[in-house]
DRENPA-3360 file (N, C-alpha, C; in nm, 2 decimals, always signed):
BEGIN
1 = XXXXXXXX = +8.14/+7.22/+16.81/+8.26/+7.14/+16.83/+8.24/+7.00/+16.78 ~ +8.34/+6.95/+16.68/+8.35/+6.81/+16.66/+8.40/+6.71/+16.76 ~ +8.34/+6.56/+16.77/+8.42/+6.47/+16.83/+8.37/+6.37/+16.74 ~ +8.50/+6.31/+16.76/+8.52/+6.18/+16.66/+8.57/+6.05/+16.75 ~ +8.45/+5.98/+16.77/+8.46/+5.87/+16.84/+8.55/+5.85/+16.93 ~ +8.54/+5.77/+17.08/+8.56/+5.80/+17.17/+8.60/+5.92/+17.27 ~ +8.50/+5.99/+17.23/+8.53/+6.15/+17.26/+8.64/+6.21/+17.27 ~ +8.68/+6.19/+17.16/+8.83/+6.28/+17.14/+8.74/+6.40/+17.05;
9 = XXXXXXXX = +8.80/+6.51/+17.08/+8.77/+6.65/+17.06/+8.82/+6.67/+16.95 ~ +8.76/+6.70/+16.79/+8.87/+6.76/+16.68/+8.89/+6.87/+16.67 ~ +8.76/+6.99/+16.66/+8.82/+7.07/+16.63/+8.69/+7.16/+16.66 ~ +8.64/+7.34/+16.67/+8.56/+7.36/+16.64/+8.55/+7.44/+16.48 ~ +8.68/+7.39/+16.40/+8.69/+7.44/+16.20/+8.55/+7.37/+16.17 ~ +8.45/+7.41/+16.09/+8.33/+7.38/+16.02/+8.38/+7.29/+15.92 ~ +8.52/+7.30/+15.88/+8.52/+7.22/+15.73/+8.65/+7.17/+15.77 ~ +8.68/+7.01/+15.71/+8.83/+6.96/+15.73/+8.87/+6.91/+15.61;
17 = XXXXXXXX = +8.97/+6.88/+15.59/+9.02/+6.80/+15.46/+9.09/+6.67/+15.51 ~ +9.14/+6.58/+15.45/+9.18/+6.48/+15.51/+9.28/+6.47/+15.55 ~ +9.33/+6.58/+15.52/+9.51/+6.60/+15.59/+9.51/+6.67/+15.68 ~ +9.39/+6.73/+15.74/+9.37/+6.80/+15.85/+9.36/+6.69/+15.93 ~ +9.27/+6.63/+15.91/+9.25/+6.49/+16.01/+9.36/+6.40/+16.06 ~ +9.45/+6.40/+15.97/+9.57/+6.34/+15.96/+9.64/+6.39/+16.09 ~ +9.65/+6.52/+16.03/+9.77/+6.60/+16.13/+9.70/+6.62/+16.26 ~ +9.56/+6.66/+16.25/+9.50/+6.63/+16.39/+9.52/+6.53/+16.50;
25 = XXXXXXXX = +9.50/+6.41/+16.46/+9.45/+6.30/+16.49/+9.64/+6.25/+16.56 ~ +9.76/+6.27/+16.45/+9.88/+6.25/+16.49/+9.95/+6.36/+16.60 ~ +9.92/+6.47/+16.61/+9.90/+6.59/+16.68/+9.84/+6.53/+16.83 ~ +9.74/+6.51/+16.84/+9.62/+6.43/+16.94/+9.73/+6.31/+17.04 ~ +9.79/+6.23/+16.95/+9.80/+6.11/+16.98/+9.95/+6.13/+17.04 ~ +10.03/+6.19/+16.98/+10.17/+6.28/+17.04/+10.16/+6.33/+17.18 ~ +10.04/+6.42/+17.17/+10.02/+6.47/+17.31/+9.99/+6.37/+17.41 ~ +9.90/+6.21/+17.38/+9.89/+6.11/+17.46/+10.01/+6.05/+17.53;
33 = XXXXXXXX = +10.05/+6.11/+17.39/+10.21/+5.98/+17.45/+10.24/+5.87/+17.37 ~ +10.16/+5.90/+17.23/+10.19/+5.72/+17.15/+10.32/+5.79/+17.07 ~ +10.39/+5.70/+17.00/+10.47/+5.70/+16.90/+10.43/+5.72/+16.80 ~ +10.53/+5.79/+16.70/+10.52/+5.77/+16.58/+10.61/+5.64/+16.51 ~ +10.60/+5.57/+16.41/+10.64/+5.48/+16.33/+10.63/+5.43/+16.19 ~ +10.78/+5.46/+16.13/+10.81/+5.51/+15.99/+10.71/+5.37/+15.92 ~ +10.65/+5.25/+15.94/+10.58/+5.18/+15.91/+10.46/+5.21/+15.90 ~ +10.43/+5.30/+15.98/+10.23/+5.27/+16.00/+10.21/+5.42/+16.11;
41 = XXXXXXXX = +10.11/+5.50/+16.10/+10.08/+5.61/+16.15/+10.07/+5.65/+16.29 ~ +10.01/+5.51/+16.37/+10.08/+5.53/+16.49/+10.12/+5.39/+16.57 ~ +10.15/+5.38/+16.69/+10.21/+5.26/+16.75/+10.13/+5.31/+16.92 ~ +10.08/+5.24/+16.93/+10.01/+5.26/+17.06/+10.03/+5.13/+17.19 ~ +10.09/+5.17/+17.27/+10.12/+5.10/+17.37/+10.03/+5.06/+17.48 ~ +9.96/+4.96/+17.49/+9.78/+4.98/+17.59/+9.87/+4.94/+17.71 ~ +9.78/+4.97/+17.86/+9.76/+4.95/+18.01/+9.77/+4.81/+17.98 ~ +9.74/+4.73/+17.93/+9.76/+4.58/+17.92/+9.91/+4.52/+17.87;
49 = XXXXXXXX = +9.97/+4.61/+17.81/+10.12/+4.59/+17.75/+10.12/+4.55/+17.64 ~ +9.98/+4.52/+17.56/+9.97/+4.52/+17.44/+9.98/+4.59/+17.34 ~ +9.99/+4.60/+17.22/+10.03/+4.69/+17.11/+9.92/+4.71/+17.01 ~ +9.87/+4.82/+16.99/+9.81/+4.87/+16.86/+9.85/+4.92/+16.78 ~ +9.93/+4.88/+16.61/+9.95/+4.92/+16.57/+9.80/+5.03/+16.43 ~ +9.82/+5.14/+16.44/+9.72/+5.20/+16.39/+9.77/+5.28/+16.22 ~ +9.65/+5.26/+16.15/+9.67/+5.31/+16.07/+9.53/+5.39/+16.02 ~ +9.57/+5.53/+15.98/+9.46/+5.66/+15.99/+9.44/+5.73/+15.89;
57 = XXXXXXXX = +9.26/+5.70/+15.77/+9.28/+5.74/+15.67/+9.13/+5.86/+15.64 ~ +9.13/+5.94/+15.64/+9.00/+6.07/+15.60/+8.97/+6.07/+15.49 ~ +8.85/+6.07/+15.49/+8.73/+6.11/+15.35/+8.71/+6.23/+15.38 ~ +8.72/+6.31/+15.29/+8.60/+6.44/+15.24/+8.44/+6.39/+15.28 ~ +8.46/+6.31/+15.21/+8.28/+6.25/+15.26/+8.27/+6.13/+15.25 ~ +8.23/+6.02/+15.16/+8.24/+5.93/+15.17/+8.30/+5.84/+15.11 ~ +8.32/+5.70/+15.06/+8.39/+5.66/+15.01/+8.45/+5.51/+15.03 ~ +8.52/+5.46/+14.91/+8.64/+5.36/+14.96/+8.77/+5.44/+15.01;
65 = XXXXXXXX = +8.83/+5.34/+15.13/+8.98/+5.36/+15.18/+9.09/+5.31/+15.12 ~ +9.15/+5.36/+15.08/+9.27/+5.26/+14.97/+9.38/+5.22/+15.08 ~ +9.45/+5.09/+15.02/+9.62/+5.07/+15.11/+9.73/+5.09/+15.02 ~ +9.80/+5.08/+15.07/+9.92/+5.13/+15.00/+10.00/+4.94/+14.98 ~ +10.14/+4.96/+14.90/+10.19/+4.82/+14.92/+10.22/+4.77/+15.04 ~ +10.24/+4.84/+15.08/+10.33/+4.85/+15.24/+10.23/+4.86/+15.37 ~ +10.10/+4.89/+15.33/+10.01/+4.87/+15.45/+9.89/+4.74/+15.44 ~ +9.91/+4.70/+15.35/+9.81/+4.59/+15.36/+9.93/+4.45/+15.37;
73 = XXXXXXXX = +10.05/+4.46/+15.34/+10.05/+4.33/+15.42/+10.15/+4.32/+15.56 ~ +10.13/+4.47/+15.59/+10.14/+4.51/+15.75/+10.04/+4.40/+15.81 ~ +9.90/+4.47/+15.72/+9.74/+4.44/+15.84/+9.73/+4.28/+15.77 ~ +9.82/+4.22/+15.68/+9.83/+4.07/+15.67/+9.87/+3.98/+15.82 ~ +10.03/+4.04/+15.85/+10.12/+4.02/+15.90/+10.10/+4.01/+16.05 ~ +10.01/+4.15/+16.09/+9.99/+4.20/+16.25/+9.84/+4.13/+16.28 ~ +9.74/+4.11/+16.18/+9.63/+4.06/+16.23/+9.52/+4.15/+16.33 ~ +9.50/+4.10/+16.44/+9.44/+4.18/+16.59/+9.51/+4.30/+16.64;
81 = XXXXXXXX = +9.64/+4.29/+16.59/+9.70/+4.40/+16.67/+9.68/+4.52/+16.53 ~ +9.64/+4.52/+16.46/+9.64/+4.61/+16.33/+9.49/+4.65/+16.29 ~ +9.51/+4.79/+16.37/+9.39/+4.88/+16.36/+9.35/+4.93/+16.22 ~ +9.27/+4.98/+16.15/+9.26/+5.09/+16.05/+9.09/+5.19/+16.14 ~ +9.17/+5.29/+16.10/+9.07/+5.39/+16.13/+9.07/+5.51/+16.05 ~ +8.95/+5.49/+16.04/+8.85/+5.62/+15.88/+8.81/+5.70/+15.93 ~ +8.80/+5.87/+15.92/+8.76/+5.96/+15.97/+8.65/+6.02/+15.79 ~ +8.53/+5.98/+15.81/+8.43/+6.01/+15.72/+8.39/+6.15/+15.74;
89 = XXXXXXXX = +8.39/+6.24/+15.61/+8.30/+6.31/+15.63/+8.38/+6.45/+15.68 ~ +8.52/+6.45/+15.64/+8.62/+6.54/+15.67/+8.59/+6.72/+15.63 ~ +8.50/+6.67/+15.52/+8.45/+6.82/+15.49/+8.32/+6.90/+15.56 ~ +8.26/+6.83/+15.66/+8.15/+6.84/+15.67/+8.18/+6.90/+15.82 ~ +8.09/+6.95/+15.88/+8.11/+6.94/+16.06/+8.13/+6.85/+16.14 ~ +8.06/+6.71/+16.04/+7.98/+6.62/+16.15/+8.08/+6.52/+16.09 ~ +8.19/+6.48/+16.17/+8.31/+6.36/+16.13/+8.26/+6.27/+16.20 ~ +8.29/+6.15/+16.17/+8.23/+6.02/+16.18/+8.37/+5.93/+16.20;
97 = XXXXXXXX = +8.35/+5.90/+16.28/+8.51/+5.76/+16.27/+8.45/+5.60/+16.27 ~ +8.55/+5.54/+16.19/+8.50/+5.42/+16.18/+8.60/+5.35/+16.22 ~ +8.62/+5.21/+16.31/+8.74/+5.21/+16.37/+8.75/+5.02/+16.36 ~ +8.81/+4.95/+16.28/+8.90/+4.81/+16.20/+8.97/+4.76/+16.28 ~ +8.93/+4.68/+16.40/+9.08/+4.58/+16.41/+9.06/+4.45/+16.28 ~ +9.14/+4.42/+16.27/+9.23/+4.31/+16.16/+9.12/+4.38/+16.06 ~ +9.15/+4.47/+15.95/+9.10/+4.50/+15.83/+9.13/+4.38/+15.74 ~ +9.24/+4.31/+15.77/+9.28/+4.21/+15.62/+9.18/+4.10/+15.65;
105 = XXXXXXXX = +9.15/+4.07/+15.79/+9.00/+3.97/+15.78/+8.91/+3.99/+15.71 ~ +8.84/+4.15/+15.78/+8.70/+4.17/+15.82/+8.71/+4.27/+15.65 ~ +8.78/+4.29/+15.54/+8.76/+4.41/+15.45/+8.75/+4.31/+15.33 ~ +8.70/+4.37/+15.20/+8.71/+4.32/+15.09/+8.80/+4.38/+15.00 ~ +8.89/+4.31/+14.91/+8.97/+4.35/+14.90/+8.97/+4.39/+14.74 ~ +8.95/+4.49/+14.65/+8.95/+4.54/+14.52/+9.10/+4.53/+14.50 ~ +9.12/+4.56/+14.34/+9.28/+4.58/+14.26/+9.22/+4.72/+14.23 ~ +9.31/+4.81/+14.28/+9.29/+4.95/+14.17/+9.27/+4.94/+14.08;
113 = XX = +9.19/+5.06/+14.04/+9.13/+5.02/+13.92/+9.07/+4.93/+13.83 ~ +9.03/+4.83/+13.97/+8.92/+4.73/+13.93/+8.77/+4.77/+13.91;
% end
């Protein structure tokens, strides 16, 4: 059986793709009780009344994470409250999560196809 950081359970499939992770991970989070939101992948409401907004991206294995126009100056905009989370290693058994608050701080930022 896989778990991917903070012991959430993915799956016991040997192999994933990133769209499995995807639909997992939103699948997962539906059952918690978060939202979905046509901006960003999920919207998470904490015990503190604070907001996470999250955004959720899978490698096959390893790699850079790309943004889209529309998500990087979300994680401009939201700062602390703007998660990004990587699920590495999607093909493999052994998924790895890597988990970003304020990515537009803490990331370097390439031009496609730079």
């Amino acid at each position: 059986m896989a778990v991917a950081g903070d012991g959430v359970v993915c799956s016991a499939r040997p192999i994933w793709t990133p769209s499995d992770v995807f639909v997992q991970v939103l699948r997962l989070a539906r059952a918690a009780g978060l939202e979905d939101n046509r901006r960003l992948d999920l919207l998470s409401h904490r015990a503190d009344a604070s907001q996470r907004e999250m955004e959720v991206n899978g490698r096959g294995g390893t790699g850079n994470v790309g943004s889209t126009e529309n998500e990087w100056p979300k994680a401009c905009d939201q700062r602390g409250r703007y998660w990004l989370y990587v699920v590495y290693e999607c093909g493999t058994p052994h998924l790895r999560l890597l988990r970003v608050q304020d990515p537009f701080g803490k990331l370097v930022v390439k031009a496609k196809g730079a």
